[in-house]
C-alpha positions as CSV (number, residue, x, y, z in Angstrom):
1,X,261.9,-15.2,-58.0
2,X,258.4,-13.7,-57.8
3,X,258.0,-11.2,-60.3
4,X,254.7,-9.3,-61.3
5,X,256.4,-8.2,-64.5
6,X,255.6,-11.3,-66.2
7,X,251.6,-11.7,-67.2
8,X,250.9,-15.4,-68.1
9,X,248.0,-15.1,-70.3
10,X,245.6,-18.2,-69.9
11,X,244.3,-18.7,-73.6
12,X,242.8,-21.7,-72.3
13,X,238.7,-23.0,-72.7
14,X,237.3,-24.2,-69.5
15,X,238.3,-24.2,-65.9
16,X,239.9,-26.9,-65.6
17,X,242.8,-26.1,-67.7
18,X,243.5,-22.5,-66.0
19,X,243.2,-24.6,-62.6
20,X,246.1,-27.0,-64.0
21,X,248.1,-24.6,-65.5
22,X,248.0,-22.3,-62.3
23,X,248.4,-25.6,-60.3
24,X,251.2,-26.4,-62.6
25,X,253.0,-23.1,-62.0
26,X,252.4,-22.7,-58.2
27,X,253.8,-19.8,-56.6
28,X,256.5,-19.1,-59.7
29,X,253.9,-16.8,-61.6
30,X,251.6,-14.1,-59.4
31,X,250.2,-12.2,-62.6
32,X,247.3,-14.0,-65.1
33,X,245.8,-12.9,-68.2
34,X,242.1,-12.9,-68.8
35,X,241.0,-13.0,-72.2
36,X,237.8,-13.1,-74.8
37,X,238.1,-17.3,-75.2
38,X,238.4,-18.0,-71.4
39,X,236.0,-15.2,-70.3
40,X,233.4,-16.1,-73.0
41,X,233.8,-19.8,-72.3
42,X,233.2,-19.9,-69.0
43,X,232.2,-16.2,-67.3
44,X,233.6,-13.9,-64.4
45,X,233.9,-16.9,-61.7
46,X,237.7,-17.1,-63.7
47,X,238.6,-14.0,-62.2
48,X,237.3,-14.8,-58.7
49,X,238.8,-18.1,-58.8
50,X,242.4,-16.5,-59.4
51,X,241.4,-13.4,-57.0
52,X,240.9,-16.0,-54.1
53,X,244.0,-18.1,-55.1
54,X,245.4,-14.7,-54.5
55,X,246.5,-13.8,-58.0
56,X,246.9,-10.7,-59.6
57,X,244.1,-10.6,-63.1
58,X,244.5,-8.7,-66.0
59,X,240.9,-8.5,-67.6
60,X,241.7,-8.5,-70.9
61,X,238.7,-7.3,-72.8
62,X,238.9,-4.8,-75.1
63,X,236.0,-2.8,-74.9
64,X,235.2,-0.2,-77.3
65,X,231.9,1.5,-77.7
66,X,230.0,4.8,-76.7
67,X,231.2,6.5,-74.1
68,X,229.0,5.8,-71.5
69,X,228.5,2.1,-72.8
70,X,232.3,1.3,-72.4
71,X,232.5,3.3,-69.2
72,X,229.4,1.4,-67.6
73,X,230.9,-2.0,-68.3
74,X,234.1,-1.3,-66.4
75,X,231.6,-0.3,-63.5
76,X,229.7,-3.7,-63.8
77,X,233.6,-5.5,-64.2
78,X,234.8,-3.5,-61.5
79,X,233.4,-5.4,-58.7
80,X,235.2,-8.9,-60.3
81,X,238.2,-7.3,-58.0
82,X,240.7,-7.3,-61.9
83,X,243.6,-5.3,-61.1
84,X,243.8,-3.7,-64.6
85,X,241.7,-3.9,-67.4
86,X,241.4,-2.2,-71.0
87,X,239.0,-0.8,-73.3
88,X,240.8,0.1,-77.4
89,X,242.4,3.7,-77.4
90,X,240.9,3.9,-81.1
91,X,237.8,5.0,-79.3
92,X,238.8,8.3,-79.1
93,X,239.3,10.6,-76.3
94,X,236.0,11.5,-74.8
95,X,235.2,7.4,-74.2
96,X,238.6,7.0,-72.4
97,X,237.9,10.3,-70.7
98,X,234.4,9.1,-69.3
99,X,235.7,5.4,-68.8
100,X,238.7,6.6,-66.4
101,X,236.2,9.6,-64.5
102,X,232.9,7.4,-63.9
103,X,235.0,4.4,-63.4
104,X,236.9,6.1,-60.4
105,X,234.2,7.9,-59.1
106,X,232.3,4.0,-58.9
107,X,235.2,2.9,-57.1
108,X,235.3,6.0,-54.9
109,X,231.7,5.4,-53.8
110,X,231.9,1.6,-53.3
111,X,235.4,2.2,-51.2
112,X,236.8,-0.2,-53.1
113,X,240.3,0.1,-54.8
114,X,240.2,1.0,-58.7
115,X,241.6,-1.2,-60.9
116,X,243.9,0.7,-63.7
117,X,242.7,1.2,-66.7
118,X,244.8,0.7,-69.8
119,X,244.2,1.5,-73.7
120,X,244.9,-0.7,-76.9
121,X,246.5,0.4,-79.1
122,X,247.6,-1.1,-82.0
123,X,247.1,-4.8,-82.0
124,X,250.9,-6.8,-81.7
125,X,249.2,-9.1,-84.8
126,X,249.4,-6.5,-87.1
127,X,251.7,-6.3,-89.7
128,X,252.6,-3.1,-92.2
129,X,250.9,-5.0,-95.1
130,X,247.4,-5.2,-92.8
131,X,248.2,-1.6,-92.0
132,X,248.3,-0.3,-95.4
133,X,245.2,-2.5,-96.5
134,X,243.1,-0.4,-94.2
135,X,244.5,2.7,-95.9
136,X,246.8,4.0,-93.4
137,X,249.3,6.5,-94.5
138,X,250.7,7.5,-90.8
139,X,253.9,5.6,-89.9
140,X,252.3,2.2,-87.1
141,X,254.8,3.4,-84.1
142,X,253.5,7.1,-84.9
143,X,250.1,6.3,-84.4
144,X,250.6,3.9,-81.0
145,X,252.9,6.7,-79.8
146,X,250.2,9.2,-80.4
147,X,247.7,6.8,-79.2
148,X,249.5,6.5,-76.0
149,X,249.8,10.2,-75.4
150,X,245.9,10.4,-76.2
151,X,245.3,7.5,-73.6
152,X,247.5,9.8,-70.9
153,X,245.7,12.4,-71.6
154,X,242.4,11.2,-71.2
155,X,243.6,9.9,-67.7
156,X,244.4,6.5,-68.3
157,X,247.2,4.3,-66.4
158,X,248.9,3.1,-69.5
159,X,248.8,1.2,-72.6
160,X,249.1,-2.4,-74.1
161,X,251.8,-1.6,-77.0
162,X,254.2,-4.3,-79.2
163,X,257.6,-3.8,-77.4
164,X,259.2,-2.4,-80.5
165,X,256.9,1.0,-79.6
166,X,257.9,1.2,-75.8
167,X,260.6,2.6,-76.2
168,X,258.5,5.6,-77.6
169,X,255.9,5.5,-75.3
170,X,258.2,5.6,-72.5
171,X,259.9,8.8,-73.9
172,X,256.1,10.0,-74.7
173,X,254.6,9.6,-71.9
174,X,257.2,9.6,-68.9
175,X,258.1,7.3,-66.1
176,X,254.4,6.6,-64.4
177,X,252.9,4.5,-66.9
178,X,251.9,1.0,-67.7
179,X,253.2,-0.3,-70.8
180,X,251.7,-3.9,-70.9
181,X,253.0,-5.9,-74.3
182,X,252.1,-8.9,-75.8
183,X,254.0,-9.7,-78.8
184,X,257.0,-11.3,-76.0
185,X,258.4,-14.2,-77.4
186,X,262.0,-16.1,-75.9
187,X,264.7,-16.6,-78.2
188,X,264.0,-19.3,-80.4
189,X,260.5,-19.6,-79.3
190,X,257.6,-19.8,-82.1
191,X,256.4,-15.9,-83.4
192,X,252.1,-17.9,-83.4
193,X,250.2,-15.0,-84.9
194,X,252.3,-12.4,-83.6
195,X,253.8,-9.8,-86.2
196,X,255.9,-6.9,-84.0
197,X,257.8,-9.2,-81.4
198,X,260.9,-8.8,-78.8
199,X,262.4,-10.8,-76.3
200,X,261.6,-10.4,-72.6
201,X,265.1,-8.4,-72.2
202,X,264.7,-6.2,-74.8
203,X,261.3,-5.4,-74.1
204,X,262.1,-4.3,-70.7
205,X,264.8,-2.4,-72.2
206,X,262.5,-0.5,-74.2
207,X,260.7,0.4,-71.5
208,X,258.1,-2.3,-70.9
209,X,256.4,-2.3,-67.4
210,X,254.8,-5.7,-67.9
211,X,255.2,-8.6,-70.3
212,X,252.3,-10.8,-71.8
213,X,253.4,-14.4,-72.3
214,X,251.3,-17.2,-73.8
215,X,252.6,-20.4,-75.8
216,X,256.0,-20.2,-75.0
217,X,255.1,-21.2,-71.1
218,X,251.2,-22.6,-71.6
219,X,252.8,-24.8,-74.7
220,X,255.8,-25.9,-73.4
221,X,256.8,-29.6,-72.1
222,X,257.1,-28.2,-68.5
223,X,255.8,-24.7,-68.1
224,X,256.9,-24.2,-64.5
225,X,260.6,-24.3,-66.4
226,X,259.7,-22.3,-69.4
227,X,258.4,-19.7,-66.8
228,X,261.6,-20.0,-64.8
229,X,263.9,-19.7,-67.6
230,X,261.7,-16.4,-68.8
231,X,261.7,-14.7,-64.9
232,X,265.3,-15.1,-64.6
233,X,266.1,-13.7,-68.1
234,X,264.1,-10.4,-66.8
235,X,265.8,-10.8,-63.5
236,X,268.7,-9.1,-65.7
237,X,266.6,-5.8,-66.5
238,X,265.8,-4.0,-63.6
């Protein structure tokens, strides 16, 4: 029942918790979730630990600075071997741009493969009340959908979006490209501090590529069977 669709974000503190939650999960879930906490806590040997346990790593870090800031961390997190990793669309054009051309010329000329890059764009916690408090007039799904077509553009691999946007992202922005979202919760499952949710089916549906799941398996009484019950739900949406 492998499937990399399904991101299990470990929004844990030190290493032994991602060792007992990967131990925990076994060969059921191929895909992990790097974050601020767990990065901050305890550094990049996270992501080697996973790489050598032969896991895929999402290297969720956000960045968003200057240009050639933003695009010369990448280079230094490059070599972590993360198979995709972000920086915040918000940034504008020009710093996508330089991220996505120096960081695949670095890869080019270590002859190493390049991990895909992926833009932010609006934050799954945010709700149309925090929208308008920061003075925003455009529609939310307007401004991820234009987001996304800026991220494309600037020759990015995809974006993290809140499933309820995929849908116009996919119509956007066409077949070949990553549409990573949080914001997943199972039916019945708590919303946390999530604001613009779906299921897993529906986000699929809408035309997610990859799904980022937390609580609902990390939380759960036995994760290996919260995980199960999620993979098989997808199993439906091909």
């Amino acid at each position: 029942m492998l499937d990399n669709r399904l991101i299990v974000a470990l929004d844990v503190h030190t290493m032994d918790d991602v060792r007992s939650l990967v131990s925990t999960l076994g060969d059921t879930v191929t895909y992990y979730k790097v974050g601020m906490e767990l990065f901050y806590s305890v550094g990049p040997d996270v992501v080697r630990l996973l790489k050598e346990q032969g896991k895929h790593v999402f290297l969720d870090l956000k960045l968003h600075d200057i240009p050639n800031t933003v695009a010369g961390g990448l280079a230094s997190l490059m070599g972590l071997g993360a198979d995709i990793v972000n920086v915040h669309a918000s940034g504008g054009y020009t710093m996508m741009k330089t991220a996505a051309t120096k960081l695949h010329a670095a890869a080019a000329e270590q002859g190493i493969p390049c991990p895909k890059i992926i833009g932010v764009t609006v934050l799954t916690s945010m709700n149309e009340d925090d929208w308008k408090k920061l003075g925003e007039t455009e529609p939310m799904a307007d401004r991820v959908t234009r987001l996304a077509k800026l991220a494309k553009a600037a020759g990015l691999d995809g974006v993290v979006a809140s499933p309820q946007e995929a849908a116009g992202i996919r119509e956007a922005c066409g077949d070949d490209f990553l549409i990573v979202t949080p914001g997943v919760r199972p039916s019945g499952a708590s919303v946390d501090d999530q604001s613009r949710i779906a299921t897993p089916a529906q986000a699929l549906q809408n035309g997610a590529t990859h799904l980022v799941i937390g609580r609902p398996i990390r939380a759960a009484k036995d994760p290996k069977t919260a995980a199960l019950a999620i993979l098989k739900e997808m199993e439906r949406v091909k």
